[in-house]
C-alpha positions in Angstrom: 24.2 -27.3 20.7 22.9 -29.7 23.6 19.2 -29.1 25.0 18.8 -29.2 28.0 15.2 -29.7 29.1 13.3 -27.4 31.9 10.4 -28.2 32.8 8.1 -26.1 35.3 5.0 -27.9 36.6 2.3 -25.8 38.2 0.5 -28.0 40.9 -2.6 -25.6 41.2 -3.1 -25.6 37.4 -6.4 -27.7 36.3 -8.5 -27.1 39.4 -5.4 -29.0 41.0 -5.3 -32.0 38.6 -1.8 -31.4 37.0 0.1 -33.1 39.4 -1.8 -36.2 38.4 -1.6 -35.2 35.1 3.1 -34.6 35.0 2.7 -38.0 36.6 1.7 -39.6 33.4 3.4 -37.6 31.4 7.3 -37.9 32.9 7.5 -41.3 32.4 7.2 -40.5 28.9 9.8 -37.7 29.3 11.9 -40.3 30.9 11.9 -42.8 28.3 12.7 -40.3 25.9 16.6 -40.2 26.9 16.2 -36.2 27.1 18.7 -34.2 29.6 16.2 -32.3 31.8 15.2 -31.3 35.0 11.9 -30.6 36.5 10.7 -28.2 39.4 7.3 -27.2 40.7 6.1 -23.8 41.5 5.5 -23.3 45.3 4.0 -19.8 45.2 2.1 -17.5 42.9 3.5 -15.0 40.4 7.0 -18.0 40.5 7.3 -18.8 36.9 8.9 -15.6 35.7 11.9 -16.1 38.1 12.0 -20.2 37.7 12.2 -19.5 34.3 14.9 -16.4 34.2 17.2 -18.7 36.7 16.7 -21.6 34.2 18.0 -20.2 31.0 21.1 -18.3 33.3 21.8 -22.2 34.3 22.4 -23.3 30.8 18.7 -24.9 30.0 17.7 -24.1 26.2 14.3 -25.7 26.4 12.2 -24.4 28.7 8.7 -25.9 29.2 5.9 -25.4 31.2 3.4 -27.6 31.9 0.2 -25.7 34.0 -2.4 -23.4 31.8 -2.0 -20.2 30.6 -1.1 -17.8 33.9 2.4 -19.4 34.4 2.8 -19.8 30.6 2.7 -15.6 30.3 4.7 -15.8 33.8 7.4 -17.8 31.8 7.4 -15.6 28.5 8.0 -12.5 30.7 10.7 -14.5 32.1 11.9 -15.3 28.6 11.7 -11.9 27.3 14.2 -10.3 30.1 16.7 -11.4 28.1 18.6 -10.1 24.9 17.2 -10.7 21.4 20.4 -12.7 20.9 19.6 -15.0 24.0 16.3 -15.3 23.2 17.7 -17.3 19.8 19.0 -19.9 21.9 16.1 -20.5 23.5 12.6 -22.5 22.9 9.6 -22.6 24.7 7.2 -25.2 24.8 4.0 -26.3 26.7 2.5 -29.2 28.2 -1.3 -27.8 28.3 -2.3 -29.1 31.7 -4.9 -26.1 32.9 -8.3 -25.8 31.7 -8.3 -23.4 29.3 -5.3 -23.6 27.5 -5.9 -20.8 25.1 -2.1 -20.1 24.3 -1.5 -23.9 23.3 -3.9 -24.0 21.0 -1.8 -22.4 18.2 0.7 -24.9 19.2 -1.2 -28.3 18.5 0.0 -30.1 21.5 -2.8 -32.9 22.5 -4.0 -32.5 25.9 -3.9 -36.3 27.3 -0.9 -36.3 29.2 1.1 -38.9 27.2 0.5 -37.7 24.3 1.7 -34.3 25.0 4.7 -35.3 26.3 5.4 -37.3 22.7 4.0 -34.6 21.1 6.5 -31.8 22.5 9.4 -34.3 22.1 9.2 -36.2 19.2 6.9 -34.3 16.6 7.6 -30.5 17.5 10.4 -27.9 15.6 11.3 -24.3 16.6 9.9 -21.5 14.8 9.7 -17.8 15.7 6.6 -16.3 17.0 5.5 -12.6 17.7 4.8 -11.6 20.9 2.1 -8.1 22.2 3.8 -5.5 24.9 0.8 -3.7 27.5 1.5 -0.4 29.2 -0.4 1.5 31.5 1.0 4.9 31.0 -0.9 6.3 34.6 0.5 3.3 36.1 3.9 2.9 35.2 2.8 -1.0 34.6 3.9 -3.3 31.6 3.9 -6.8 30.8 4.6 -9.3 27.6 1.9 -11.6 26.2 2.4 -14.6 23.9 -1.1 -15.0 22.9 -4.4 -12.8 24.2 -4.4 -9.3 25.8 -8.7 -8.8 26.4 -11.2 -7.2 28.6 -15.2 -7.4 29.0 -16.5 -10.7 29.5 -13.2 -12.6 28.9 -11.6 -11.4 31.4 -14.4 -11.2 34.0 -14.5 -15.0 33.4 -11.5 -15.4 34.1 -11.7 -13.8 37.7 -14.6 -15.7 38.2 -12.7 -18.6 37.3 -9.6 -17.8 39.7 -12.2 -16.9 42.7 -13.8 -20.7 42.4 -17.3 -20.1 40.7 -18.3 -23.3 39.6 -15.6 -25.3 41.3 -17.3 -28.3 40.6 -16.5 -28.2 36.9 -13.3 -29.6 36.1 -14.0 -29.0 31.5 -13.5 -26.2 30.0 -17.2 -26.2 29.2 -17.3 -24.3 32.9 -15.8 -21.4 30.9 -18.7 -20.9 28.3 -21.6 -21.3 31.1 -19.6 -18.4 33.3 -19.5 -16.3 30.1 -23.4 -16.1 29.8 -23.4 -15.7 33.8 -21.3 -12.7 33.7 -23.7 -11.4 30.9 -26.7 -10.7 33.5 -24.6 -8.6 35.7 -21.8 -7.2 33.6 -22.5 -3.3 33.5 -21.2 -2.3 30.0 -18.5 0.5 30.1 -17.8 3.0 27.4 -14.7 4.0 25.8 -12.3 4.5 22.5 -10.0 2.6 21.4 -7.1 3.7 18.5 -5.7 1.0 15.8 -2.1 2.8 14.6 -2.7 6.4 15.5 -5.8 6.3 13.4 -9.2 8.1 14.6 -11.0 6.9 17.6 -13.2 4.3 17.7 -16.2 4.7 20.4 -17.1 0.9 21.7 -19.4 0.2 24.5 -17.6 -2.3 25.9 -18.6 -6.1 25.5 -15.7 -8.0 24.6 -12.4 -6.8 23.3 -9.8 -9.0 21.9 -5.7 -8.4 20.5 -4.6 -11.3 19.4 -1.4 -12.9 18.7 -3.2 -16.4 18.8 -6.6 -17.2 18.4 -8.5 -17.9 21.0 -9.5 -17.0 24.6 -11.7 -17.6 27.1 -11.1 -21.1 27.3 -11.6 -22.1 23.5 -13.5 -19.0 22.5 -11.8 -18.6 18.9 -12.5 -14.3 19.0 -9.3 -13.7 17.0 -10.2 -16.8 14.1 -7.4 -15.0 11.6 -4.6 -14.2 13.7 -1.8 -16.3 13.6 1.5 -16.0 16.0 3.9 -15.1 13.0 2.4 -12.3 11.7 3.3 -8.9 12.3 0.3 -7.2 13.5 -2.3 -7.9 15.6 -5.9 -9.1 14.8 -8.1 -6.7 17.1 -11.7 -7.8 17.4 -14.1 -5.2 18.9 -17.4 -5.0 20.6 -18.4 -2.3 19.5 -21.8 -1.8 20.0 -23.1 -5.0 21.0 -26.3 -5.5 23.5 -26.2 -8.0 26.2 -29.0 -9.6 24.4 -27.2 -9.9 21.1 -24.0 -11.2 23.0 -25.7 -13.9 24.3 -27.2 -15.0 21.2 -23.5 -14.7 19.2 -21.6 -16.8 22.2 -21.3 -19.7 20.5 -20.4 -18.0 17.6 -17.3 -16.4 18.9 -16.3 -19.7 20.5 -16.7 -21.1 17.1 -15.0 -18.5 15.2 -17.6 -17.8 13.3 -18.6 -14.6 14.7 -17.0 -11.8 11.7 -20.7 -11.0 10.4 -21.8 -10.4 14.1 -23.6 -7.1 13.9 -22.0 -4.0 16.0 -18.8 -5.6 15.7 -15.6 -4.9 13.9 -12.4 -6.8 13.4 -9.3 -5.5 12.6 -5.6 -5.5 12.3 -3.2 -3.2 14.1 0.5 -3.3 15.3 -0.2 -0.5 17.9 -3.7 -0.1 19.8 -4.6 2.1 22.6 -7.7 1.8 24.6 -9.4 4.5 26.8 -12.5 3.1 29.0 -14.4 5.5 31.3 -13.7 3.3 34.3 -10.9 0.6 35.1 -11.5 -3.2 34.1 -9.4 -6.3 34.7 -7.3 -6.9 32.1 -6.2 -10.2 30.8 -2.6 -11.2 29.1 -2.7 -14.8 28.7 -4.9 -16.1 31.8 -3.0 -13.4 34.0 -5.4 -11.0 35.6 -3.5 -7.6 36.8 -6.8 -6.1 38.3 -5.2 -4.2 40.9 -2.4 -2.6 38.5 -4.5 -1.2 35.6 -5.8 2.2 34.4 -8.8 2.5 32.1 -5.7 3.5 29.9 -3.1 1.0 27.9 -1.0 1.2 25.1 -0.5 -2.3 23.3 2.5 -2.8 20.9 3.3 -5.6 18.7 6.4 -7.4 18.7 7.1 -9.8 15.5 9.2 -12.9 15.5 10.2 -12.0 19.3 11.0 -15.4 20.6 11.0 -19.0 19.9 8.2 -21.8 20.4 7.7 -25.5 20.0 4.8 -26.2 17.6 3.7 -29.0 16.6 4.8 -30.0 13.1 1.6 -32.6 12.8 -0.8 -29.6 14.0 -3.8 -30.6 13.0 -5.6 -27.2 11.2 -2.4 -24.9 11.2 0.1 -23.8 9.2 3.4 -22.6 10.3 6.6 -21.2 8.9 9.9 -22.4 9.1 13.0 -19.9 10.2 13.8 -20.4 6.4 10.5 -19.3 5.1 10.3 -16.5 7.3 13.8 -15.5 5.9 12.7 -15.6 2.1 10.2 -12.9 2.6 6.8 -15.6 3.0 4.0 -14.7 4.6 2.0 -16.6 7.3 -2.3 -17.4 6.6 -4.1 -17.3 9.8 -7.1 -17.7 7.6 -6.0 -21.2 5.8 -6.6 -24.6 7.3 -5.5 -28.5 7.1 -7.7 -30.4 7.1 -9.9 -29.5 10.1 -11.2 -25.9 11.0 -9.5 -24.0 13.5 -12.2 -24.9 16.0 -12.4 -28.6 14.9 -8.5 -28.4 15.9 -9.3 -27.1 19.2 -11.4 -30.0 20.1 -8.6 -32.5 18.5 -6.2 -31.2 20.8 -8.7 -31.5 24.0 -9.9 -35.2 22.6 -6.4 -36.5 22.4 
């Protein structure tokens, strides 16, 4: 089969730096000899549809290059069609946002060149799972490739998306909003259900379902998950004091937040959430604020569609098609040689 090449370039991505950022990067595409074609988004919420009218043109390979919001625009895109279409397809990212949390279980570099090389000459196709959300009082649903969360994550996020501390262009910007949003945050209570078990009360700090790791901007709160399992790893506030969150930050960013006291982490291929009041939720850097309930339903979805990871991915193991096949199992928890955090800052270093 011939690939054919989309790429779709967010110009508002990276505080406005990705245009400058594809500009270093094509070149690279160019030289490669690869059949593609680029377009750039011209209007919010446009991936989903650049992306379904790519793959009904005959493109196999669709990449985006932005962050994470037109990423999740692009796998909802991606997941309108069959499972038998989906097959044919591979998605890939060039990680030119700030954040970049669902790239990070891809181990593409961040320099601009080096993505590009990275995505075309060093990456295979694997499956990857995918997480469902549905607001059952709002009729509302959406896919996510990496992070569904709520609580500080996603207030960050908002902030982010509003302009608070414009004049950070790292994703440092990220971790100094988190411990702003700590003073004012007013901590909501609620349950939440892991398979039809028995309800978990949390007051609500921070709560994480992960395909992928990390969130936030680099904060690693689901360390274990990995994109080829077949559950969720569900971390959970659960009773944490502002006081104690802000001590633990740096741990969570790390990953090395699992003995954190009044929190739990856990596995799940089904969780449902119940909060006294409405939050922002957040699927991949996508913030549906005016859409949600205090009520969602999250589903898991293994080996739904196919990504581009890099085969020279620096802390991360993945499974081929074959592998999967013969019944072997994916390790969220084992490393290369780096931690999973050291690979985060390999990516953003090179």
């Amino acid at each position: 089969m011939a690939l054919k090449w989309k790429f779709i370039v967010n110009p508002n991505a990276g505080s406005g730096l990705c245009p400058k950022r594809w500009e270093k990067a094509e070149p690279v595409i160019k030289e490669s000899g690869i059949d593609y074609d680029v377009i750039f988004t011209t209007k919010r919420a446009q991936g989903q549809e650049l992306t379904k009218q790519a793959v009904n043109d005959g493109f196999n390979r669709i990449i985006v290059a932005s962050g994470d919001g037109v990423v999740n625009e692009a796998i909802n895109g991606i997941m309108s069609f069959s499972e038998q279409k989906r097959k044919s397809i591979a998605f890939g990212v060039l990680p030119f946002g700030t954040g970049n949390d669902y790239c990070t279980f891809m181990g593409i570099p961040w320099n601009p060149e080096n993505a590009a090389r990275t995505l075309i000459e060093k990456t295979a196709v694997s499956p990857s799972s995918i997480g469902h959300a549905s607001y059952p009082d709002t009729k509302f649903d959406v896919y996510f490739g990496n992070m569904f969360d709520f609580g500080i994550s996603s207030l960050v996020n908002i902030a982010n998306m509003e302009g608070e501390m414009s004049w950070m262009k790292s994703h440092s910007k990220y971790t100094l909003l988190a411990i702003k949003k700590l003073v004012t945050v007013k901590q909501r209570k609620g349950t939440i259900i892991l398979d039809d078990g028995e309800p978990i009360d949390f007051k609500l700090m921070l709560v994480a379902i992960g395909v992928g790791k990390a969130v936030g901007g680099g904060m690693l709160a689901c360390v274990n998950a990995h994109p080829q399992n077949d559950f969720f790893d569900v971390f959970i506030s659960e009773n944490m004091t502002k006081f104690q969150t802000l001590l633990g930050i740096q741990k969570i960013f790390k990953g090395n937040h699992l003995k954190l006291k009044n929190t739990l982490y856990k596995t799940a291929k089904k969780v449902e959430v119940k909060l006294e009041k409405p939050i922002g939720m957040e699927h991949d850097g996508e913030i549906y604020e005016g859409d949600v309930s205090a009520h969602v339903i999250v589903k898991h979805m293994p080996q739904a569609y196919n990504i581009l990871y890099n085969t020279e991915h620096p802390s991360m193991y993945w499974l081929t098609h074959e592998e999967l096949a013969a019944g072997k199992k994916p390790d969220g928890v084992a490393t290369k040689g780096m931690t999973h955090w050291d690979g985060r800052t390999w990516q953003e270093k090179n």
